[in-house]
N, CA, C and O atoms as a MOPAC input file, in Angstrom:
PM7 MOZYME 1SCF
protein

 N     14.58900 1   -17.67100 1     0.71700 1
 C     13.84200 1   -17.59300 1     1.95100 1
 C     12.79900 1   -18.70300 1     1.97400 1
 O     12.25200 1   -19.06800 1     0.93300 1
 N     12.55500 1   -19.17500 1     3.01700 1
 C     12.01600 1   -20.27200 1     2.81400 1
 C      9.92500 1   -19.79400 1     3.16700 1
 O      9.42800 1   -18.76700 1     3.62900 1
 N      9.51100 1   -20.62300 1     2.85500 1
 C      8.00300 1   -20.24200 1     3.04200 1
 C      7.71600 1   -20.50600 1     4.47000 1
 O      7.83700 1   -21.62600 1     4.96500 1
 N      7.28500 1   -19.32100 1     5.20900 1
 C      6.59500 1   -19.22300 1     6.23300 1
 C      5.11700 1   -19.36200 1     6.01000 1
 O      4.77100 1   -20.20000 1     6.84300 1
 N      3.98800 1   -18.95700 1     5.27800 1
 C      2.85200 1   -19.03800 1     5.51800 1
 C      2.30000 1   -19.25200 1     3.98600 1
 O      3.03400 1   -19.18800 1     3.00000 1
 N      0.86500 1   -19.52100 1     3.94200 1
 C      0.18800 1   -19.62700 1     2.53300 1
 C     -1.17100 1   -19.28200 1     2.86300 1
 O     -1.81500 1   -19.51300 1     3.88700 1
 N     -1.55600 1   -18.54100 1     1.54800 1
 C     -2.94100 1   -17.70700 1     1.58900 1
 C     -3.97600 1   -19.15400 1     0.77000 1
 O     -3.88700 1   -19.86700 1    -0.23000 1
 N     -4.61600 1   -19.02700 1     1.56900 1
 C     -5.66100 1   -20.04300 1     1.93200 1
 C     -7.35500 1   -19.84100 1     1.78200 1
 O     -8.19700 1   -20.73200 1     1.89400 1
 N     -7.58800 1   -18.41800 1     1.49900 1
 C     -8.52800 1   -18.36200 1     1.17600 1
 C     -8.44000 1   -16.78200 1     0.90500 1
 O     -7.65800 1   -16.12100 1     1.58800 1
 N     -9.10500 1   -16.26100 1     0.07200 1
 C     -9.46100 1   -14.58400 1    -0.58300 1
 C    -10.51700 1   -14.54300 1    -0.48900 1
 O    -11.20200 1   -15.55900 1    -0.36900 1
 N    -11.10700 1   -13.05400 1    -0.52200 1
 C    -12.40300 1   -11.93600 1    -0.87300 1
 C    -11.94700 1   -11.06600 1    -1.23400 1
 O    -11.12100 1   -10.39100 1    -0.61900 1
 N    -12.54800 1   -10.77800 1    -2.77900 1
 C    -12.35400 1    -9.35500 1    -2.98400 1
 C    -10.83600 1    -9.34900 1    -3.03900 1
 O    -10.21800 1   -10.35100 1    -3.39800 1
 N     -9.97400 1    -7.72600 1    -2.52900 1
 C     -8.78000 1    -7.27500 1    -2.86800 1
 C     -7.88100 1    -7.83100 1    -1.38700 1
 O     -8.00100 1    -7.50400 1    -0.20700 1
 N     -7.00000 1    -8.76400 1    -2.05100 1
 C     -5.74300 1    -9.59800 1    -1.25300 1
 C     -4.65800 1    -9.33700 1    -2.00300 1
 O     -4.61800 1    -9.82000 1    -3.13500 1
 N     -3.76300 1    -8.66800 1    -1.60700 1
 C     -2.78700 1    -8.07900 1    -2.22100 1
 C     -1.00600 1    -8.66400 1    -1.76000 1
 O     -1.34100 1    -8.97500 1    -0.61700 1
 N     -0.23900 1    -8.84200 1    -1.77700 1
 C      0.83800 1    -8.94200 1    -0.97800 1
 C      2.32700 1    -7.88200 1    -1.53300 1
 O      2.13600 1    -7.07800 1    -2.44500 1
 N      3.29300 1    -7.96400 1    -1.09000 1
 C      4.34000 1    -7.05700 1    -1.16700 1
 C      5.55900 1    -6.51200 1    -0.19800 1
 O      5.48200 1    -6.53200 1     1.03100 1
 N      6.57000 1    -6.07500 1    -0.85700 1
 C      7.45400 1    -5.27400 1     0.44900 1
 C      6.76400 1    -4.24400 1     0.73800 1
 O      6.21200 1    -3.42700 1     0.00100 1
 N      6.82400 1    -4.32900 1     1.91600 1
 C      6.14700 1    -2.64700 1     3.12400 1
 C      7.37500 1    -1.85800 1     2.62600 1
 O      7.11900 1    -0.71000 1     2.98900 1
 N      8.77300 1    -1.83200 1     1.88600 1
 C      9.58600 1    -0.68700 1     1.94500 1
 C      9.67600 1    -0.28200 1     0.52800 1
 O     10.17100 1     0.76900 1     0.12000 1
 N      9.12900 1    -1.25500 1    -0.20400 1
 C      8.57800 1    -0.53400 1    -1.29800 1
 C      7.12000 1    -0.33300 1    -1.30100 1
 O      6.35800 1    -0.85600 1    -0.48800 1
 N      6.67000 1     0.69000 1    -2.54800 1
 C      5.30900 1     0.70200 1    -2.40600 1
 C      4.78800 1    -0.10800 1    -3.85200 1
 O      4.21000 1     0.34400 1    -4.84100 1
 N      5.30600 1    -1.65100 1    -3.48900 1
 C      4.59800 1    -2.25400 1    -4.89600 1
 C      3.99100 1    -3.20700 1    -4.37300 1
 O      4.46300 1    -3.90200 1    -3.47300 1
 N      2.75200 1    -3.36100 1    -4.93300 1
 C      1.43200 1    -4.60700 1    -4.22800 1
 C      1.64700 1    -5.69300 1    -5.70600 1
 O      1.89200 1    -5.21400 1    -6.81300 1
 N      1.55200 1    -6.66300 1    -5.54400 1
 C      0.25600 1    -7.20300 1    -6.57400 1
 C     -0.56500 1    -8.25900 1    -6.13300 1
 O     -0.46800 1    -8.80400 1    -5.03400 1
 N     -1.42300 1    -8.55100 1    -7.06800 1
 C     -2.65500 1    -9.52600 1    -6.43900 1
 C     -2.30400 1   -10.84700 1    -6.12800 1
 O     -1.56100 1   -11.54200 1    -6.82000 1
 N     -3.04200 1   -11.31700 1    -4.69600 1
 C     -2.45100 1   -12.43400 1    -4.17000 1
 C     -3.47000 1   -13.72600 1    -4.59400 1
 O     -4.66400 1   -13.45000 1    -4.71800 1
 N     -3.00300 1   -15.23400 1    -4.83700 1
 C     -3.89500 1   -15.97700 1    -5.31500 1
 C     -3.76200 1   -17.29600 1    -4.15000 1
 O     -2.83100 1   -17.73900 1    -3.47700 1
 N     -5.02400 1   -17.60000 1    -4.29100 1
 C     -5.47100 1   -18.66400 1    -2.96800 1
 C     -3.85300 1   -19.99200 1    -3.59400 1
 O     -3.54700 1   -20.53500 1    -4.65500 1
 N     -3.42300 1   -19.96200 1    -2.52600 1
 C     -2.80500 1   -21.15700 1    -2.73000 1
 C     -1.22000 1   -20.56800 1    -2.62400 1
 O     -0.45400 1   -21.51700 1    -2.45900 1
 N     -0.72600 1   -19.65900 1    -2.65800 1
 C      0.18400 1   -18.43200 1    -3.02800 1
 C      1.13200 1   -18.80200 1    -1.58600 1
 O      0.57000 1   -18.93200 1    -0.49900 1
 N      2.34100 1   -18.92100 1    -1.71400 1
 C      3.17200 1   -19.08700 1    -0.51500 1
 C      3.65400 1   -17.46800 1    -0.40100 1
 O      3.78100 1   -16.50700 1    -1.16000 1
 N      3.85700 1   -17.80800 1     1.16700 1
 C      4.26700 1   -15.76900 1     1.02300 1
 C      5.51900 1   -16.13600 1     2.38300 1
 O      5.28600 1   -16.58200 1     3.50700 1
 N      6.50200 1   -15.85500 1     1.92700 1
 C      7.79200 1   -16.00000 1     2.36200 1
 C      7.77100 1   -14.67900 1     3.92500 1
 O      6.98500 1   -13.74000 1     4.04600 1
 N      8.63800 1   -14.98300 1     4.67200 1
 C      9.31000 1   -14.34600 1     5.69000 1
 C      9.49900 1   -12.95800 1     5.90800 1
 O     10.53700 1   -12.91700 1     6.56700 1
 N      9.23900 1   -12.20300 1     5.79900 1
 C      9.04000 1   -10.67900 1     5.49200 1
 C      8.17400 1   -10.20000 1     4.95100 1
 O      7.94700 1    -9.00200 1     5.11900 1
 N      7.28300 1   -11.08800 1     3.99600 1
 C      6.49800 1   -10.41100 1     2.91800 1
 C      4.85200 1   -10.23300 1     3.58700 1
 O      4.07700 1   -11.03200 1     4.11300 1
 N      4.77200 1    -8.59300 1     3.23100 1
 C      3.54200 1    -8.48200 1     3.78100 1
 C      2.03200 1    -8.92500 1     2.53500 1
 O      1.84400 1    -9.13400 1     1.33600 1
 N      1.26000 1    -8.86000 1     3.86000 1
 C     -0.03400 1    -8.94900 1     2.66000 1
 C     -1.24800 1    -8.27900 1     3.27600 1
 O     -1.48500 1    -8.31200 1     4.48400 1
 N     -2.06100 1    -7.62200 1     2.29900 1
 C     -2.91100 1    -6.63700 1     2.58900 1
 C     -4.18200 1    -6.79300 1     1.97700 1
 O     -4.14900 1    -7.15000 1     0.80000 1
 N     -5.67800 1    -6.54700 1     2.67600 1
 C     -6.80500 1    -6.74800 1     2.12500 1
 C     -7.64900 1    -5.19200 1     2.25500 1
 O     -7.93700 1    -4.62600 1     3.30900 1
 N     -7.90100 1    -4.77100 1     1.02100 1
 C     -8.68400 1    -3.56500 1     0.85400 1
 C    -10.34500 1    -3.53200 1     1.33700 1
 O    -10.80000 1    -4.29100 1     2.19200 1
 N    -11.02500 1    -2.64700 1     0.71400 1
 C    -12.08900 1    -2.45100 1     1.37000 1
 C    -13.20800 1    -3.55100 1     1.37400 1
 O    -13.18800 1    -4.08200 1     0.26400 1
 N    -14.00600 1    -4.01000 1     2.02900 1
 C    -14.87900 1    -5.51200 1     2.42500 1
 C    -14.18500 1    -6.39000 1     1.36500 1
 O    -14.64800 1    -6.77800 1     0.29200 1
 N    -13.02400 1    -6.60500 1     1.88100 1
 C    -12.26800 1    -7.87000 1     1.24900 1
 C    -11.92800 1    -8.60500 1     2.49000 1
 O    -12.40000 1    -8.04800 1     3.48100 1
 N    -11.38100 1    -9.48100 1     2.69800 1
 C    -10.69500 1   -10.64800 1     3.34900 1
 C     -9.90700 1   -11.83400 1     3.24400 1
 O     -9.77500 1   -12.37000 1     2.14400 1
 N     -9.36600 1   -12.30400 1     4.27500 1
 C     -8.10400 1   -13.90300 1     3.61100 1
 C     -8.06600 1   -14.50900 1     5.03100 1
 O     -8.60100 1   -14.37800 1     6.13200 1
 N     -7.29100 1   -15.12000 1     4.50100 1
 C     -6.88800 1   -16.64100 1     5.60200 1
 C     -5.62700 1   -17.22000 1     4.79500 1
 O     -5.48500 1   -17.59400 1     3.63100 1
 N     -4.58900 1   -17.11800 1     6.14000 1
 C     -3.21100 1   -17.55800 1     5.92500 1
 C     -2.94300 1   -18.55500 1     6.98500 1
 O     -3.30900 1   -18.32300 1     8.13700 1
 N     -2.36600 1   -19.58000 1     6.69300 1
 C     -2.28900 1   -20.76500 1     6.93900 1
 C     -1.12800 1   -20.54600 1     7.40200 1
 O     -0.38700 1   -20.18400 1     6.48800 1
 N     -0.22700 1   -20.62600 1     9.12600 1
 C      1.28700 1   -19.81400 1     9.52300 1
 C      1.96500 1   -21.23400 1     9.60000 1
 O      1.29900 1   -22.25800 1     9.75400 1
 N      3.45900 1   -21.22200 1     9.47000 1
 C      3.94600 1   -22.57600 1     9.65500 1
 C      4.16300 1   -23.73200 1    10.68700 1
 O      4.92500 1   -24.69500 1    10.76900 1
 N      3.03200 1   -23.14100 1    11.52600 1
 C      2.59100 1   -24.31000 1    12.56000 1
 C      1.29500 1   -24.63900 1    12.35300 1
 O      0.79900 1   -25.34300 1    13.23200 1
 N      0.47300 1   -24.27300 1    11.26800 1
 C     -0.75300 1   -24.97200 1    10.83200 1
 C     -1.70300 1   -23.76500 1    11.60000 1
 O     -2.74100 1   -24.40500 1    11.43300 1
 N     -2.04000 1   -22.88600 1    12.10500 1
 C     -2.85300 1   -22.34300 1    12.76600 1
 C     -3.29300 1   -21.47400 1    11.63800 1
 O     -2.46000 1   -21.16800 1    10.78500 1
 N     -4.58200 1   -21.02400 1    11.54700 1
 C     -5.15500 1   -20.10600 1    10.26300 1
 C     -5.46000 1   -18.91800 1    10.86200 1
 O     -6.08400 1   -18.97500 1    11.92200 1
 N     -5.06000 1   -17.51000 1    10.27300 1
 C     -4.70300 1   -16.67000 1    10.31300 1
 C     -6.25700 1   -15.90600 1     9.68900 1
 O     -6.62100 1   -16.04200 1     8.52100 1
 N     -6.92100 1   -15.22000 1    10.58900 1
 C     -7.93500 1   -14.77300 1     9.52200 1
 C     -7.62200 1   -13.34600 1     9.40200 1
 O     -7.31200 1   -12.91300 1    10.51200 1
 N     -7.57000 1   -12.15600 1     8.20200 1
 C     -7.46100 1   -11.00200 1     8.14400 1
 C     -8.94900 1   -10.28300 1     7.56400 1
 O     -9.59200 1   -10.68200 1     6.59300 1
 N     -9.25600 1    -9.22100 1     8.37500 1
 C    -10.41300 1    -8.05700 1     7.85100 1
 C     -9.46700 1    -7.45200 1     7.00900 1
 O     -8.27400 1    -7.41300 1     6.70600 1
 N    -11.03100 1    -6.81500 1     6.69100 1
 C    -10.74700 1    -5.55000 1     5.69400 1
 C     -9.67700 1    -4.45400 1     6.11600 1
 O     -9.33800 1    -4.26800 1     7.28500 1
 N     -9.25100 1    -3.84300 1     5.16800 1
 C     -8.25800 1    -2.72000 1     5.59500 1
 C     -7.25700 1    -3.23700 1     6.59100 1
 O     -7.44200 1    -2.94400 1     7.77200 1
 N     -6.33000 1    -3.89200 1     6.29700 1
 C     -5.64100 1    -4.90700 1     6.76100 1
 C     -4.38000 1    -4.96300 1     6.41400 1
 O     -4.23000 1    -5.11000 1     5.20100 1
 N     -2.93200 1    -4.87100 1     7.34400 1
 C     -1.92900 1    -4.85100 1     6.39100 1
 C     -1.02700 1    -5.72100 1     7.30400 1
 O     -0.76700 1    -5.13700 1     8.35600 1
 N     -0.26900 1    -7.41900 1     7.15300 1
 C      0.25000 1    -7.83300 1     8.01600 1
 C      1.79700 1    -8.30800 1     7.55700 1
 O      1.88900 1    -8.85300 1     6.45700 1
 N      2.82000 1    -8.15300 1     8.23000 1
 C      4.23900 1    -9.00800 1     7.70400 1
 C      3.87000 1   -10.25300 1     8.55000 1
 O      3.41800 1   -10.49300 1     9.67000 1
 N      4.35100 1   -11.02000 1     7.29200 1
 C      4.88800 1   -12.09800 1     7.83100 1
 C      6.16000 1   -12.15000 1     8.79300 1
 O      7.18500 1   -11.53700 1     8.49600 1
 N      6.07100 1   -12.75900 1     9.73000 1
 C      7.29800 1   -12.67400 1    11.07900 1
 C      8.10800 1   -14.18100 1    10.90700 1
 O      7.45600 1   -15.07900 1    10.37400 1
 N      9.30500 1   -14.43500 1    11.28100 1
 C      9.30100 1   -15.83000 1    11.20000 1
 C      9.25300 1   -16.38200 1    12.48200 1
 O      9.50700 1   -15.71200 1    13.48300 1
 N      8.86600 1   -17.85000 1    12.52200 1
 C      8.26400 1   -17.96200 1    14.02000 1
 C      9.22600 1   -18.18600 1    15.16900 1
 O     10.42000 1   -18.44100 1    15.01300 1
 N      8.55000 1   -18.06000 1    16.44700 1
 C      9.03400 1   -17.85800 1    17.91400 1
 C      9.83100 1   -18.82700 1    17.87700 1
 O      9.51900 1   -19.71300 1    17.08100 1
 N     11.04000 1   -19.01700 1    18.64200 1
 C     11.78400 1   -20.16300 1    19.67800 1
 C     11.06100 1   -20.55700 1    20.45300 1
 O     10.55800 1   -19.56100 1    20.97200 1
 N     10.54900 1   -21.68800 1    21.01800 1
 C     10.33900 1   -22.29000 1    22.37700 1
 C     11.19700 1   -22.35200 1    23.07500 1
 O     11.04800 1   -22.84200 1    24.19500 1

């Protein structure tokens, strides 16, 4: 699968994983996170994901997002 987005900045608990399993582990600034794969920030934590048209993605706390792959024009 090819890389859709990259975590670009952390606080605190940034986690990523399959939503259909229940396995997390810790996500690290710089970390490519492929096409399906979600990522999640726990309590006063936060991130910034960088999507594959360059636009930055900011996530709050208590936070849980899939990656989508992007739109057709």
């Amino acid at each position: 699968m090819a890389d859709s987005a990259t975590l670009v900045e952390k606080e605190q608990t940034v986690q990523t994983g399959d939503p259909s399993t229940t396995t997390w582990a810790d996500a690290q600034v710089g970390q490519a996170l492929a096409t399906h794969e979600s990522l999640r920030t726990g309590p006063l934590s936060r991130a910034a994901v960088r999507l594959s048209d360059l636009s930055v993605l900011r996530v709050n706390e208590l936070t849980t997002i899939e990656i989508l792959p992007p739109q057709e024009s």
